[in-house]
TORKEBA-833287 format. One record per residue (C-alpha): x, y, z. Coordinates in Angstrom, 3 decimals, m for minus. Layout:
% residues N
+----------+----------+----------+
|        X |        Y |        Z |
+----------+----------+----------+
|        X |        Y |        Z |
...
+----------+----------+----------+
This chain:
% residues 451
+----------+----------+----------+
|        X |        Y |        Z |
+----------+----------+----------+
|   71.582 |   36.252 |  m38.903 |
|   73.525 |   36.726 |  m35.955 |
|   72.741 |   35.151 |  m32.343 |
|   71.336 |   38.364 |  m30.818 |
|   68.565 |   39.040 |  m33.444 |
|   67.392 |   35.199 |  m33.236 |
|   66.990 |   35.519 |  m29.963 |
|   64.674 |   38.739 |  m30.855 |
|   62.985 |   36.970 |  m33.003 |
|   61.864 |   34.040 |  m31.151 |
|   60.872 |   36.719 |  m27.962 |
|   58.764 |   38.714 |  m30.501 |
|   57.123 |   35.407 |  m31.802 |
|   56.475 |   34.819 |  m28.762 |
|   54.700 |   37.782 |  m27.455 |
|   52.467 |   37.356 |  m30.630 |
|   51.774 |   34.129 |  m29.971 |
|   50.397 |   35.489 |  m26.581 |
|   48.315 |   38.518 |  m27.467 |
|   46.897 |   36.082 |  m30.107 |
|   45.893 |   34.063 |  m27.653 |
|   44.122 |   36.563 |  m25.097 |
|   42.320 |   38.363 |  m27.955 |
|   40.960 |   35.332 |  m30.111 |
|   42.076 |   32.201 |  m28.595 |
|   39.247 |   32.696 |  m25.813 |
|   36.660 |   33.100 |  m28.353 |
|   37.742 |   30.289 |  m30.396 |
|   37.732 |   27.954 |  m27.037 |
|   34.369 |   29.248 |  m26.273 |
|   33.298 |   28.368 |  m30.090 |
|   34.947 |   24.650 |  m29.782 |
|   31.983 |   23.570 |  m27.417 |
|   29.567 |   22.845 |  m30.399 |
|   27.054 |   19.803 |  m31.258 |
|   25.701 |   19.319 |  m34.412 |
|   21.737 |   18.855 |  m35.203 |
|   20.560 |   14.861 |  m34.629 |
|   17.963 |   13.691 |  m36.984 |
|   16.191 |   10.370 |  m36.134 |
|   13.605 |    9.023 |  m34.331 |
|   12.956 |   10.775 |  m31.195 |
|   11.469 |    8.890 |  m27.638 |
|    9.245 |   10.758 |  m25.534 |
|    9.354 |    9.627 |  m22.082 |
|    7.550 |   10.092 |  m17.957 |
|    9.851 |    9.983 |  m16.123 |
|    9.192 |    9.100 |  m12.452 |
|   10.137 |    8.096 |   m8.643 |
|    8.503 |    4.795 |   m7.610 |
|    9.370 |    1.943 |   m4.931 |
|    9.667 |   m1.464 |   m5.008 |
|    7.250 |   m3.946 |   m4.118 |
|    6.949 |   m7.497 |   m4.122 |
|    4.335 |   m8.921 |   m7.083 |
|    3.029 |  m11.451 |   m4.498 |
|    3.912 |  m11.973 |   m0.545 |
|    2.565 |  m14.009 |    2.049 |
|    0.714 |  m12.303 |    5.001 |
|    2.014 |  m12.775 |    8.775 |
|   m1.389 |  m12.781 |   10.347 |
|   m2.073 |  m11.971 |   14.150 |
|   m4.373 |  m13.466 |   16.621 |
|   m7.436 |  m15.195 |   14.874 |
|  m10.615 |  m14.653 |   16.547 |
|  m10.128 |  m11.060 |   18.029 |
|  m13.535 |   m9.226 |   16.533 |
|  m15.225 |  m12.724 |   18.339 |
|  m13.849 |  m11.520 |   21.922 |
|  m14.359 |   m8.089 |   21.119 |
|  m11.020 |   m7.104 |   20.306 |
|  m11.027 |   m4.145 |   17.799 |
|   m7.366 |   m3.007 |   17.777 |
|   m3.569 |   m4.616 |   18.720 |
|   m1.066 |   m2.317 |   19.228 |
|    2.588 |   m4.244 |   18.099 |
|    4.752 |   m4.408 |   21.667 |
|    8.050 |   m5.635 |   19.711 |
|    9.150 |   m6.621 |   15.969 |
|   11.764 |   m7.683 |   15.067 |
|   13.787 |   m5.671 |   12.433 |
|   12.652 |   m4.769 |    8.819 |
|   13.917 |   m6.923 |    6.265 |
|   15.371 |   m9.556 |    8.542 |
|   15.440 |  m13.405 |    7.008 |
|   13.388 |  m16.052 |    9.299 |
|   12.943 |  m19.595 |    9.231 |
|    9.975 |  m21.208 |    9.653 |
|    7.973 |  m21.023 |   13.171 |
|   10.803 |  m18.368 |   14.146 |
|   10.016 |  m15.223 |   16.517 |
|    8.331 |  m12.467 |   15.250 |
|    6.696 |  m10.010 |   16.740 |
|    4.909 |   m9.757 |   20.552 |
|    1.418 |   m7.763 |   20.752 |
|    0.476 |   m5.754 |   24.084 |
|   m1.590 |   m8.672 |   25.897 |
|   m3.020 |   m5.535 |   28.173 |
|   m6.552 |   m5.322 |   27.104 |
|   m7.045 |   m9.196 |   26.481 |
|   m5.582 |  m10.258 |   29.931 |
|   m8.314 |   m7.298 |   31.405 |
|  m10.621 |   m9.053 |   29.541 |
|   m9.384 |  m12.385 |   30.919 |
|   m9.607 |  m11.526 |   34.367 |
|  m13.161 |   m9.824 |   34.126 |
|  m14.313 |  m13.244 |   32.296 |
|  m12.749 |  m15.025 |   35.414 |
|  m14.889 |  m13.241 |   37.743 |
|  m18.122 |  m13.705 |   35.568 |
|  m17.341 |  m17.750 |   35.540 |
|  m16.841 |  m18.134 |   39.364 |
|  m20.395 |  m15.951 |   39.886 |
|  m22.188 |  m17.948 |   37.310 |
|  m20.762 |  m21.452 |   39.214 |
|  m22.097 |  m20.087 |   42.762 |
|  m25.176 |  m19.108 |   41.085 |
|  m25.328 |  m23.036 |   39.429 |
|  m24.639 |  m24.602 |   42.695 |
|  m27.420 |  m22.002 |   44.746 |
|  m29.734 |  m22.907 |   41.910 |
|  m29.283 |  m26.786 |   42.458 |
|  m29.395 |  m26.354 |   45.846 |
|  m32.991 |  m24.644 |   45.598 |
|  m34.148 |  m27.072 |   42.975 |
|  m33.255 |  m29.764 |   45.338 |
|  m35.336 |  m28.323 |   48.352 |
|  m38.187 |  m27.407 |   46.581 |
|  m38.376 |  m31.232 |   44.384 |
|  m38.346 |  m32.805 |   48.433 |
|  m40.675 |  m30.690 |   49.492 |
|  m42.939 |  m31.840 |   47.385 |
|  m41.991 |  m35.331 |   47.133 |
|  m42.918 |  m35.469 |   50.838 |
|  m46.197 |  m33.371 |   50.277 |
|  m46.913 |  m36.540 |   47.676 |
|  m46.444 |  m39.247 |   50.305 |
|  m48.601 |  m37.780 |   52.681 |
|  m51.556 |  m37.090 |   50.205 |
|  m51.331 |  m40.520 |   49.634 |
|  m51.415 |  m41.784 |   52.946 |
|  m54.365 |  m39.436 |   53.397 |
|  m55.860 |  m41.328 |   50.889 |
|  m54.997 |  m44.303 |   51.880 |
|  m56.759 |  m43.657 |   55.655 |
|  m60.056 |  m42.498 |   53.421 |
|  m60.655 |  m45.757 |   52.053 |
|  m60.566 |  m47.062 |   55.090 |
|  m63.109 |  m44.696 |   56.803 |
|  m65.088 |  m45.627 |   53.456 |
|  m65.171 |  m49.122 |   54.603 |
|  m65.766 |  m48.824 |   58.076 |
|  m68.436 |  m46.494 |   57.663 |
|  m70.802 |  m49.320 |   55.531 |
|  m72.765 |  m49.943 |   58.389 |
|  m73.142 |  m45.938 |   58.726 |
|  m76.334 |  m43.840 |   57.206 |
|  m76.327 |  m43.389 |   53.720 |
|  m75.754 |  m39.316 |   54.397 |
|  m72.407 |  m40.501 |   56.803 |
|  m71.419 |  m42.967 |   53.632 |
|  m71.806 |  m40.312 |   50.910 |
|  m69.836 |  m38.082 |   52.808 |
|  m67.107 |  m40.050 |   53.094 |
|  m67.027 |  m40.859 |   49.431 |
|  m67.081 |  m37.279 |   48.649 |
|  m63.868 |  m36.423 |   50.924 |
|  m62.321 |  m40.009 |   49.141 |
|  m62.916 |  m38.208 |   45.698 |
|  m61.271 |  m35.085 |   46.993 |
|  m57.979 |  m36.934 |   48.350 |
|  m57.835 |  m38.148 |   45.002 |
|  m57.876 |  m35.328 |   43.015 |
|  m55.427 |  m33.609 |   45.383 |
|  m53.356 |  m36.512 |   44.750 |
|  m53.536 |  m36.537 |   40.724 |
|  m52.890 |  m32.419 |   41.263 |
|  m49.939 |  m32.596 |   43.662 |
|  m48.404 |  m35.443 |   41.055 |
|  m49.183 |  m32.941 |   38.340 |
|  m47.648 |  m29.957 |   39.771 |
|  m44.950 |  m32.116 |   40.596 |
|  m43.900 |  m32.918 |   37.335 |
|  m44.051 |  m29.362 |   36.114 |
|  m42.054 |  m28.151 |   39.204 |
|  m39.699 |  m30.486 |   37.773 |
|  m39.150 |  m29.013 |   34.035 |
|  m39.248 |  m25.599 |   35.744 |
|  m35.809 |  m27.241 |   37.748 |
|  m34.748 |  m28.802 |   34.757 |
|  m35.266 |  m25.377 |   32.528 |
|  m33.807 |  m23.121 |   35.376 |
|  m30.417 |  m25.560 |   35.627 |
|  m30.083 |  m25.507 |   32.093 |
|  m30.120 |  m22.089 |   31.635 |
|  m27.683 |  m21.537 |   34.476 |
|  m25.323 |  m24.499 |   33.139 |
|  m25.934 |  m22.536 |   29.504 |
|  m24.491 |  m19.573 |   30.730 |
|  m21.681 |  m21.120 |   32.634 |
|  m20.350 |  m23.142 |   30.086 |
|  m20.854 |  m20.034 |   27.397 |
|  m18.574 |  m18.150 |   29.831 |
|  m16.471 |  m21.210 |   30.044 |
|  m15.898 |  m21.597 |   26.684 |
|  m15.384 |  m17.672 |   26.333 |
|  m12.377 |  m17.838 |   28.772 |
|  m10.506 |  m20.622 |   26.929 |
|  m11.266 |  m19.105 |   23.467 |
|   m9.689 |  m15.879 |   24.927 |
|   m6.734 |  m17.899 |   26.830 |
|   m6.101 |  m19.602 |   22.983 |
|   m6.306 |  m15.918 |   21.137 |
|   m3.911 |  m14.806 |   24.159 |
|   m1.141 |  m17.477 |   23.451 |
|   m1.495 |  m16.037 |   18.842 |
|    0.040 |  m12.895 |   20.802 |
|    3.291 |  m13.751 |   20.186 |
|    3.594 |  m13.897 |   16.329 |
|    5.862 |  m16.632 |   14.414 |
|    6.629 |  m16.948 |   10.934 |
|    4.447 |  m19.408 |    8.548 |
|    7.661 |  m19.800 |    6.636 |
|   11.079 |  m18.822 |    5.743 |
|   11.931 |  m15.243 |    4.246 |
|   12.336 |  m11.982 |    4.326 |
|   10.230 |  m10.005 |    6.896 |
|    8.539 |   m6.688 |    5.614 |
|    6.658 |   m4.382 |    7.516 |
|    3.100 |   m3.456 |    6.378 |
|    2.373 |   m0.125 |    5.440 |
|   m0.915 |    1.877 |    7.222 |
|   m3.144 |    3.317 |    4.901 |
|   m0.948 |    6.331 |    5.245 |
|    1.630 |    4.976 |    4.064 |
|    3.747 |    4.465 |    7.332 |
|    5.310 |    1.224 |    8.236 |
|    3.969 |   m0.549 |   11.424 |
|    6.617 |   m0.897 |   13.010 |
|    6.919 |   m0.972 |   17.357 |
|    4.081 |    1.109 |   18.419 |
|    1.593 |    1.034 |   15.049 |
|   m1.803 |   m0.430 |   15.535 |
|   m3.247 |   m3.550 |   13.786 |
|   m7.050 |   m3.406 |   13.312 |
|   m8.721 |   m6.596 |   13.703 |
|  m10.476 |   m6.778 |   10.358 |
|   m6.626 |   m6.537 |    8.330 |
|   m4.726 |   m8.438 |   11.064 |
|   m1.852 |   m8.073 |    9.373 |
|    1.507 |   m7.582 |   11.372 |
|    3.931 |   m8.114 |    8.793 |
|    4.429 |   m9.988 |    5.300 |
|    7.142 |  m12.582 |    3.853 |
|    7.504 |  m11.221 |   m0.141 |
|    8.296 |  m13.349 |   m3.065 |
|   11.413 |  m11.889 |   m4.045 |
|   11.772 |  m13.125 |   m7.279 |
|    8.815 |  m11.351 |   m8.916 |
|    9.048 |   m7.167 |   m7.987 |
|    7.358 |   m4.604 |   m8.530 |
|    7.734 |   m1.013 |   m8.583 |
|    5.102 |    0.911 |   m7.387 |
|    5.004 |    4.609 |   m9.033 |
|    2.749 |    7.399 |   m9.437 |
|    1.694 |    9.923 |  m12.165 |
|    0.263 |   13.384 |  m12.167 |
|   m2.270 |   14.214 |  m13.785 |
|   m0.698 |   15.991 |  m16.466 |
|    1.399 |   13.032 |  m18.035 |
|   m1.043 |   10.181 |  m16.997 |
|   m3.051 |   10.211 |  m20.475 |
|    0.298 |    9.272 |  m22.000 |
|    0.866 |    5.831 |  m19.705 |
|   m0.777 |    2.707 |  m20.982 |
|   m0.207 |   m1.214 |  m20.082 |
|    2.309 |   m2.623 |  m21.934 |
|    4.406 |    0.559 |  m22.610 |
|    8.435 |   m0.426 |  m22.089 |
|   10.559 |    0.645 |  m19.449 |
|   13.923 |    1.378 |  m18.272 |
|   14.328 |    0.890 |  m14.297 |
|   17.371 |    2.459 |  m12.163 |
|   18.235 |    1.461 |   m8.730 |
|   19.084 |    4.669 |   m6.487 |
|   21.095 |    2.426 |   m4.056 |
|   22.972 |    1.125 |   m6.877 |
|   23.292 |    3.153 |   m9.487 |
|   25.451 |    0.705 |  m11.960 |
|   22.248 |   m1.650 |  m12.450 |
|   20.105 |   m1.139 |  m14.740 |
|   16.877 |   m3.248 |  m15.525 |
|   13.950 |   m3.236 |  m17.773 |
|   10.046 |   m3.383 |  m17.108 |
|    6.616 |   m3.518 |  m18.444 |
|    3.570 |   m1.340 |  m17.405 |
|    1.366 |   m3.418 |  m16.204 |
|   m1.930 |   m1.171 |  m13.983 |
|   m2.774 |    1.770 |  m14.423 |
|   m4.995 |    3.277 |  m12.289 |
|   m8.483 |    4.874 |  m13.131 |
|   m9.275 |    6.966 |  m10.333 |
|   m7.081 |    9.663 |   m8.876 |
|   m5.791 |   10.247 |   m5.507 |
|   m4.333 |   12.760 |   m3.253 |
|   m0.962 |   11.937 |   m1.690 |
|    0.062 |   12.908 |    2.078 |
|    1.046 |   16.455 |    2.738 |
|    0.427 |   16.883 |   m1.000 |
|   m2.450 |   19.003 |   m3.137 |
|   m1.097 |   17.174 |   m6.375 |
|   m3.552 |   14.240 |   m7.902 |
|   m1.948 |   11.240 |   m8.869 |
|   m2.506 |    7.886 |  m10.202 |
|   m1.315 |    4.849 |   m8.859 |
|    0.931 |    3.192 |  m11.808 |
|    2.493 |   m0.343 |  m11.158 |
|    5.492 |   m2.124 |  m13.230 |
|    6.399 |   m5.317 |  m13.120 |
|   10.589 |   m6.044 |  m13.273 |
|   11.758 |   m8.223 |  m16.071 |
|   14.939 |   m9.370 |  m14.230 |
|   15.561 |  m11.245 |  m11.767 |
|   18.660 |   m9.930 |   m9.245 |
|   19.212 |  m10.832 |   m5.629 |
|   19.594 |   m7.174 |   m4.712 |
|   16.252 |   m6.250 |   m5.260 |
|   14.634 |   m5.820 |   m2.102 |
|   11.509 |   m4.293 |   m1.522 |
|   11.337 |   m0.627 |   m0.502 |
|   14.214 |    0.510 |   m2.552 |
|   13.610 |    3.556 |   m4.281 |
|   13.540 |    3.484 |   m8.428 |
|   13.871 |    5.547 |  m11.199 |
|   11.019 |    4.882 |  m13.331 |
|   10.962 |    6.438 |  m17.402 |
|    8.742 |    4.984 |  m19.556 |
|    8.621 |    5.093 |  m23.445 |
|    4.996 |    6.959 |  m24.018 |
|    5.575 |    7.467 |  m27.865 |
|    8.498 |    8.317 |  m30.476 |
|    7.580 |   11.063 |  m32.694 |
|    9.619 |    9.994 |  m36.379 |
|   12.255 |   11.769 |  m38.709 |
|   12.957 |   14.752 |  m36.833 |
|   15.483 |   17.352 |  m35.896 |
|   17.155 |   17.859 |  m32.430 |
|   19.717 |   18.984 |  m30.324 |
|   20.623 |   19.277 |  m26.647 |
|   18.145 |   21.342 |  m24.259 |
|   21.879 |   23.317 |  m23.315 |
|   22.084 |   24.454 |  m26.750 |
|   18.757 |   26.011 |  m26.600 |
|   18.074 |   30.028 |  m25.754 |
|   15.563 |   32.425 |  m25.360 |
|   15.198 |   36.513 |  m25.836 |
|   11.576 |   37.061 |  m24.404 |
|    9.387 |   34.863 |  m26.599 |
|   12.187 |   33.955 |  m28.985 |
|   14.144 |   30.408 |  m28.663 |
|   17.509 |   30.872 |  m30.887 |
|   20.129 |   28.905 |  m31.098 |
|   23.875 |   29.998 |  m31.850 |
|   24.946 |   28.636 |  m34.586 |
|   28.036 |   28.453 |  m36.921 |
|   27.989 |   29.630 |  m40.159 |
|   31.556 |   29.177 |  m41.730 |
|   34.138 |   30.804 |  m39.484 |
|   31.346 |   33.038 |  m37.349 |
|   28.695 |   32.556 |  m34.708 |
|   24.939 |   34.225 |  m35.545 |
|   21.997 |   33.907 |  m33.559 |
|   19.134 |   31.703 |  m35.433 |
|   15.779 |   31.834 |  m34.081 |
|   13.935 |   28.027 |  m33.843 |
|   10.707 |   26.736 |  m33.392 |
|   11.004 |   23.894 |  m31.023 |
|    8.602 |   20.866 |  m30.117 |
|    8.594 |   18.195 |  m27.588 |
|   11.817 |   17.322 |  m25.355 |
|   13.199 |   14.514 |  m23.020 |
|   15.587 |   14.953 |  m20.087 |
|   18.341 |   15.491 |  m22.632 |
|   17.271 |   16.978 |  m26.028 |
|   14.842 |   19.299 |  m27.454 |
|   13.004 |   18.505 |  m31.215 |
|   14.073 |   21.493 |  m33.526 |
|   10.857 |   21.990 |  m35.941 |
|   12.393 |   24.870 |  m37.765 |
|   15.545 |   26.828 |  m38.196 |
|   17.381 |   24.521 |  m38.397 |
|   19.278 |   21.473 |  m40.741 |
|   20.791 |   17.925 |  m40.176 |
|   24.388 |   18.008 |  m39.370 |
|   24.465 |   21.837 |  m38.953 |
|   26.876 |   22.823 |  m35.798 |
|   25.376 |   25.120 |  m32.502 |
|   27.440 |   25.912 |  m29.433 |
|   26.530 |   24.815 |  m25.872 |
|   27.689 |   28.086 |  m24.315 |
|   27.306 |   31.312 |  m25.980 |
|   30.566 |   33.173 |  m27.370 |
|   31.619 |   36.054 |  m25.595 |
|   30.192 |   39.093 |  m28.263 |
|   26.787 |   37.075 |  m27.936 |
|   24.886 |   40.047 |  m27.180 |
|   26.474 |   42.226 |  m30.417 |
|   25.572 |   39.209 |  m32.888 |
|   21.887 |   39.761 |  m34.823 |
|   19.265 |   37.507 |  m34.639 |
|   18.316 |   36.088 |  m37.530 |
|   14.688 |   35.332 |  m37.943 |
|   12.196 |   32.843 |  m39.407 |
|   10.078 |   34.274 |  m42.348 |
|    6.363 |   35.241 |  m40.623 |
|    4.330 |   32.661 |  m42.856 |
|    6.825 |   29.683 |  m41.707 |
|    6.641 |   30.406 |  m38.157 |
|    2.489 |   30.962 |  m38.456 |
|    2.877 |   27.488 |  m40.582 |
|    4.500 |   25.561 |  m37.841 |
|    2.398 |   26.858 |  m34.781 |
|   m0.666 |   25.987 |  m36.451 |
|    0.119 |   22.519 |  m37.529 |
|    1.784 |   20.608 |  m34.229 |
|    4.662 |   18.057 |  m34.994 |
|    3.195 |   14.202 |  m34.955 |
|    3.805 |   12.305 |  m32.507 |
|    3.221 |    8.063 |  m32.978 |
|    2.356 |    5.924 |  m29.558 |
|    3.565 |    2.599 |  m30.160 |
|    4.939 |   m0.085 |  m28.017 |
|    8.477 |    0.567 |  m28.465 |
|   11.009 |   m1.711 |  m29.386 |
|   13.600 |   m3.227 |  m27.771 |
|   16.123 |   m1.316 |  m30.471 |
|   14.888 |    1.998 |  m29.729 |
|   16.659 |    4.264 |  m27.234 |
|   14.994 |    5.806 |  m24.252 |
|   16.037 |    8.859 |  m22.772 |
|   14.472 |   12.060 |  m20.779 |
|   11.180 |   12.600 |  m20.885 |
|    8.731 |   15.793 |  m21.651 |
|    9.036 |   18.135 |  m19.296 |
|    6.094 |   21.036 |  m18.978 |
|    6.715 |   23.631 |  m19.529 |
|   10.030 |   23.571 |  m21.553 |
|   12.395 |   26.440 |  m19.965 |
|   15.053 |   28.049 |  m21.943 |
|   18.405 |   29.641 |  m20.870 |
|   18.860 |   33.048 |  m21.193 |
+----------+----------+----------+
């Protein structure tokens, strides 16, 4: 062979080797993305948002004593910043002093007008009590000058005598009276300066219990930790502005970081699966590399409706196995926890899976060429679908359909089979999983297909 024909040769191989490619190497890259059928045991899971909480915290109480002083509501002047570590007896927050110290001042005025009124009252009492101390020491020197008219009139008539005994009798009885209505002139003083002092020292000890509540308005810490602001019943941290009531009087709380929480809730929809003491895998949005495990450990009974939502939920709470010093509360999680594993079956990814109106198919590879299969599918996670019929273990579908998919025929399940397998739903076992079983996705309704 000479040089210039090898030279064709090699050129004309290859220009075949690139037509090949063009006409039937595309299809045969588009064919390579295949997965074959999974049997096995097969986790259904809830996935869910949550946020973490502490299990147990100590509360950073305000002012004691404000519903006694008639104090209904604090508004928080200054805080210092969420999450920030204190010491023991260290700053924390400052509440607006602006209604006490009005209170204060009012109470100021009420104690100097109850001390002038004391001091008028004593000075009255003291008037009236010598008035009639002095009325007493005449009436008995008035009786005192009728005993002795009495015994200078012995020599008098009997008429002149008697009627001197008579106006003797009647000094005496005005005597005993006067003494009488002394003495209960007296009490009345006694009674009327008690009632005054009463009042006095009630406002008295009003002013200092309100001058003690006054000094609680600057808030320090009971002990060392982490400062977390406490949520409203809305859900919004009180932070500078946000009210404390004074039945909570709560400003902020220290949490016990070593025991978390995360706080999670269901719809309604998937709640029937979720029991205490179903397993869970936990994710950390702020750092995605950790990964922890968890318990369900509450579940609520009663529903609720979540701000600017119409969805009802239920209030699900899971306690963190680990312990890691980047778990702070408020982080956001990634909750998905192990309902049930439904045994022995058949699946594949949800990519794999297609629909043509009401018919899921698959492509699959039979030999050297692609046909469409119709399946009956189940139950899925975030990842994989269960196949129920159509297809077998270890048989080979594509991801992406080849590029003739619409001239391929669909091949389809006998009538009686798929009847058969809509009537009679695929099992599904709650159990508490263990610690060798996987968990991935979860069951999302309703299942959507590519088309």
């Amino acid at each position: 062979m000479t040089r210039k024909k090898y030279i064709y040769l090699i050129a004309l191989i290859l220009i075949l080797v690139i037509v090949g490619f063009f006409f039937f190497g595309r299809d045969d890259i588009r064919q390579q993305i295949t997965v074959s059928v999974k049997k096995g045991n097969f986790p259904i899971e809830v996935t869910t948002t949550g946020e973490l909480i502490a299990k147990s915290s100590e509360k950073i109480y305000g002012p004691a004593g404000l519903r006694q002083i008639q104090i209904w509501q604090v508004k928080i002047q200054d805080i210092i910043a969420d999450g920030t570590v204190v010491d023991s007896g260290q700053y924390v927050a400052t509440l607006d002093r602006t209604e006490i110290s009005n209170k204060i001042k009012d109470e100021e005025t009420n104690l100097e007008k109850l001390e002038s009124q004391m001091t008028k009252t004593r000075l009255d009492t003291s008037l009236e009590l010598r008035s009639a101390r002095d009325e007493l020491i005449n009436l008995k020197y008035a009786l005192e000058e009728k005993k002795i008219t009495l015994e200078q009139s012995k020599y008098e008539p009997p008429a002149t005598i008697r009627q001197v005994e008579i106006e003797l009798e009647k000094s005496q009885r005005t005597l005993e009276q006067a003494g009488k209505n002394y003495n209960l002139r007296y009490e009345k003083a006694v009674a009327n300066m008690q009632e005054v002092a009463a009042s006095y020292n009630q406002a008295k000890r009003k002013l200092e219990q309100m001058s003690d509540v006054l000094k609680q308005f600057t808030v320090i810490a009971p002990k060392a930790g982490m400062v977390i602001y406490k949520r409203n019943w809305d859900g919004n941290k009180m932070g500078v502005g946000a009210t404390m009531n004074a039945w909570e009087n709560v400003v902020a709380e220290l949490p016990d970081l070593s025991e978390m929480i995360s706080k999670t809730y269901i719809n309604e929809i998937d709640i029937s699966k979720v029991k205490t003491g179903q397993q869970v895998q936990i994710g950390i949005d702020a750092f995605p590399e950790k990964k922890f495990t968890g318990k369900v450990v509450e579940v609520a009974n009663i529903g609720e409706q979540l701000q600017n939502s119409n969805a009802k939920v239920y209030e699900v709470r899971i306690v963190v196995n680990e312990f890691d010093s980047i778990l702070r509360p408020a982080m956001t999680t990634k909750n998905k926890i192990l309902t049930s594993v439904v045994d022995s079956v058949l699946f594949i990814p949800i990519e794999a899976l297609f629909n043509n109106d009401t018919v899921a198919f698959v492509y699959k590879k039979d030999g050297r060429s692609v046909i469409r299969q119709q399946v009956i599918v189940g139950q899925s996670n975030d990842n994989e679908i269960i196949v129920r019929a159509g297809l077998k273990d270890d048989e080979m579908v594509l991801l992406v359909p080849p590029e003739n998919a619409e001239k391929l025929s669909l091949r389809m399940l006998p009538t009686e089979t798929v009847a058969k397998f809509k009537e009679k739903p695929a099992p599904v076992k709650p159990q508490k999983p263990t610690d060798s079983m996987s968990a991935k996705g979860k069951e999302p309704p309703p299942i959507r297909f590519k088309k």
